[in-house]
C-alpha positions as CSV (number, residue, x, y, z in Angstrom):
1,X,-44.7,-8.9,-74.4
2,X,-46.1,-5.5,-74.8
3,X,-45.7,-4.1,-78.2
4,X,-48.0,-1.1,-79.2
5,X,-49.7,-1.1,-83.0
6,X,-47.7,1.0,-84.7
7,X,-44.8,-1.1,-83.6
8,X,-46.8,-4.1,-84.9
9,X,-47.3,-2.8,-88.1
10,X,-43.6,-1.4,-88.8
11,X,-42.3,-5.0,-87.6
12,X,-45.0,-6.9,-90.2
13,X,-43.9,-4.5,-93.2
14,X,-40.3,-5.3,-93.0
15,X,-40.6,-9.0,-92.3
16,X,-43.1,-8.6,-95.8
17,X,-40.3,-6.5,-97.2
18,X,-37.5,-9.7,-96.3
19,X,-40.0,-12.4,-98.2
20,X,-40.9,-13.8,-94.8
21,X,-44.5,-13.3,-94.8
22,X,-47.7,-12.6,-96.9
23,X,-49.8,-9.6,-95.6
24,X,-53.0,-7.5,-97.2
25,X,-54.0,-4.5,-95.8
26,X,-56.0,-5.4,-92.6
27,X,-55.9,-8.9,-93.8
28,X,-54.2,-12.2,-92.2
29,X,-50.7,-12.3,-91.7
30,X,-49.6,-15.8,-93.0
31,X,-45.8,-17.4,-93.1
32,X,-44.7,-17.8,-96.3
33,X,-42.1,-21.4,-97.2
34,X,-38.8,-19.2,-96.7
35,X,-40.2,-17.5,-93.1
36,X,-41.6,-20.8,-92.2
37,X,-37.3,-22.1,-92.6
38,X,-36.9,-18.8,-90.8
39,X,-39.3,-19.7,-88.0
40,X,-37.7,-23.2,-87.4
41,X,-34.2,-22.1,-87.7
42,X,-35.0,-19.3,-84.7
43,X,-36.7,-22.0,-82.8
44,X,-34.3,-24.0,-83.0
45,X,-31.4,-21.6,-81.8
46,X,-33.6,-20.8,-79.2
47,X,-33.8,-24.2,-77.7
48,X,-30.1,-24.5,-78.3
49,X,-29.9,-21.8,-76.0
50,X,-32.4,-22.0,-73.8
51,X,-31.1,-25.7,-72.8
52,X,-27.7,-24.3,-72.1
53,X,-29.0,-21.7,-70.2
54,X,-31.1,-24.3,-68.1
55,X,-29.3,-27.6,-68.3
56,X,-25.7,-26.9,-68.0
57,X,-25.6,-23.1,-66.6
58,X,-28.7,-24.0,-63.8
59,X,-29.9,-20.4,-64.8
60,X,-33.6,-20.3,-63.9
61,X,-36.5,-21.3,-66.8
62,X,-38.3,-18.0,-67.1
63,X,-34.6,-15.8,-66.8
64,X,-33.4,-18.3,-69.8
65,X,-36.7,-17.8,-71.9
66,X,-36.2,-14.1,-71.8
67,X,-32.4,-14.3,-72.5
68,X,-32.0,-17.2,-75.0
69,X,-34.9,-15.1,-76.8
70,X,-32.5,-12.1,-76.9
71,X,-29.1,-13.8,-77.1
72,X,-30.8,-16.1,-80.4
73,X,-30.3,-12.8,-82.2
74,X,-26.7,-11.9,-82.0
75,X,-25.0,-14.9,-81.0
76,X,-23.1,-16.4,-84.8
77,X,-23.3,-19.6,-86.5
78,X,-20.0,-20.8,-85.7
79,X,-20.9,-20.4,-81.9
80,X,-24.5,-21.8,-81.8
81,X,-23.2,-25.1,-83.8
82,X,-20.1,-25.3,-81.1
83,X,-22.9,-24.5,-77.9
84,X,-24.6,-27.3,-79.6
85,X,-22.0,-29.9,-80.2
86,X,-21.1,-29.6,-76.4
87,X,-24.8,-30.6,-75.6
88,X,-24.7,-33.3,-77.3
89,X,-21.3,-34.1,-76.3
90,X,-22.5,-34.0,-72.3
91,X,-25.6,-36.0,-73.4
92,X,-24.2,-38.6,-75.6
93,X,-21.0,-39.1,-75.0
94,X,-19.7,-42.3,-73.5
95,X,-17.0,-40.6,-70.7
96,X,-18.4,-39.9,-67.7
97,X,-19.8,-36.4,-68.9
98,X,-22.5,-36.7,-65.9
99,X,-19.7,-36.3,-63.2
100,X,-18.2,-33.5,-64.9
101,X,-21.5,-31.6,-65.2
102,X,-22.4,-32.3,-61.9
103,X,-18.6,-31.3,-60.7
104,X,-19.3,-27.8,-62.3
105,X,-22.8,-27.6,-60.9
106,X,-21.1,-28.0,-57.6
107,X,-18.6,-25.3,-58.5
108,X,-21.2,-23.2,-59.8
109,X,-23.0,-22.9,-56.0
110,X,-19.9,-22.6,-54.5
111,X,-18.7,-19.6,-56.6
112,X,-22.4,-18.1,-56.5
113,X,-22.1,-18.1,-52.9
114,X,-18.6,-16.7,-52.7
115,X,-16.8,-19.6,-51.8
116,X,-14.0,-21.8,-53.0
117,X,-14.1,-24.6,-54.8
118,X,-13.4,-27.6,-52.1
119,X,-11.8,-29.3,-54.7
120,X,-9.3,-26.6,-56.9
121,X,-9.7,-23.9,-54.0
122,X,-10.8,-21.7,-57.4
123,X,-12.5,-18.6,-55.7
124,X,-14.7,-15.7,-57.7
125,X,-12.0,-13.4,-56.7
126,X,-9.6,-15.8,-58.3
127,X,-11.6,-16.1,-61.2
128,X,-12.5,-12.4,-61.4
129,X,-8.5,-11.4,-61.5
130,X,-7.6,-14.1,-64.5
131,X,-10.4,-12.8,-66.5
132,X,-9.2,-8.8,-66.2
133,X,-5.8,-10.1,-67.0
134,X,-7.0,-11.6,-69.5
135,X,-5.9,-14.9,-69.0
């Protein structure tokens, strides 16, 4: 992560300015109780994220680092806690979750590689023409 003084500086002021951090001039830069709860609450989306990313969506470690880390920041509450619940749902549940994540892993390679699903015949092109329609 390259990020330049200035840059440094603007980004400590406003986090100051939110409550999230305590900051003299040229001084430490501590958290403060409420960017502490900030801290874990964005770690914790992260690795929401991140997991999907890796686990379920089989996208690479380092491409899921840099995109959960960007997709933490826009992505709503109402989302995160569903992205979440389906985790734990493929994790915990007592169906056989493991087949079905292993069935779309399947269907993830064959799609990638422009082929159809052996067992739906699904193709991307299929896939590509529902989604413009909009179904």
């Amino acid at each position: 992560m390259q990020v330049t003084v200035p840059s440094a500086s603007e980004a400590i002021r406003a986090l100051k300015a939110k409550g999230y951090l305590l900051h003299k001039s040229y001084g430490p830069v501590r958290l403060t109780t409420r960017g502490a709860r900030k801290a874990e609450e964005l770690a914790e989306r992260f690795s929401i994220l991140r997991q999907f990313l890796v686990d379920v969506l089989k996208v690479s470690p380092p491409t899921a680092d840099q995109e959960a880390c960007e997709i933490e920041h826009v992505v709503g509450p109402d989302t995160l806690t569903r992205l979440n619940a389906y985790l734990v749902f493929l994790m915990q549940c007592g169906q056989d979750t493991a087949r079905l994540t292993q069935h779309f892993h399947e269907f993830l390679e064959n799609y990638l590689a422009g082929e159809a699903c052996p067992d739906c015949g699904v193709t991307p092109a299929t896939l590509k023409m529902d989604s413009a329609s909009g179904s």
